[in-house]
N, C-alpha and C positions, 0 to 999 in steps of 0.2 A: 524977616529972614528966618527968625525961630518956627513959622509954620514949614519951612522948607524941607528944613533942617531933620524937623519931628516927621513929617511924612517921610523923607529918605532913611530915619532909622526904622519906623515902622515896615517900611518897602522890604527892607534888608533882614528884617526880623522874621517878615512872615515865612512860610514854609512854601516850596516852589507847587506849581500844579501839578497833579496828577489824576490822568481820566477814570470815569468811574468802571467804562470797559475796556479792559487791556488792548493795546494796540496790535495783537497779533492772533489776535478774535475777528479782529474788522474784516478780511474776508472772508469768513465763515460767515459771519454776520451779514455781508451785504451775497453773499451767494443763496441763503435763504432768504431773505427778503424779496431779492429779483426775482427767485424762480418761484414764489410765491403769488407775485405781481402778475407773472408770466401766466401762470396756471387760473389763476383771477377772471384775466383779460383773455384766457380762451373759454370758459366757464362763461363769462357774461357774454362773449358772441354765440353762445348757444341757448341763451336764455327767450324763451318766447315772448313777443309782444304782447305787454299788456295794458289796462285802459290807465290803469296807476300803476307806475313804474316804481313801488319800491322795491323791490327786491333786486332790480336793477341799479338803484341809486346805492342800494347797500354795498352792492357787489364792486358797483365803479369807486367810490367815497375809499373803502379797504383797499383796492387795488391802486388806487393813487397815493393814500398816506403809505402803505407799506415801500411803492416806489420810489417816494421821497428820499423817506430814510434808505431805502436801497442808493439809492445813487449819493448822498453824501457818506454813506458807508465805505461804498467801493471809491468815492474822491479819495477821501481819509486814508484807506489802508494803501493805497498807489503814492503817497504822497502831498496830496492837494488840499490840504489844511483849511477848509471851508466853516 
């Protein structure tokens, strides 16, 4: 029981959390990211066919992580603690 005991004081000792970007940035933050996804994924449907596609792969890769974080951005600031 003394392992208990010692993790509940350390529990109680520690300092509570706190994020490293203010939670009243989160839409700011997810309204640039999205409209940056957006402007991305109009950007790559104008992009010409080519026989290797990187510069396609570039443009899609950036415009998916950026929407990632766009959309747990915009969960976060609405609420939805993801």
């Amino acid at each position: 029981m003394s392992d208990y005991a010692s993790v509940q004081a350390l529990h109680l000792s520690s300092p509570p959390f706190s994020p490293t970007i203010p939670t009243a940035l989160l839409p700011y933050l997810a309204f640039i990211l999205l409209g940056a996804t957006f402007g991305l994924a109009f950007y790559f449907s104008t992009l010409p066919k080519e026989k290797i596609p990187a510069r396609e792969l570039a443009v899609a890769s950036t415009a998916s992580v950026l929407g990632g974080f766009g959309v747990v951005a915009m969960f976060c600031a609405v609420g939805v603690y993801v």
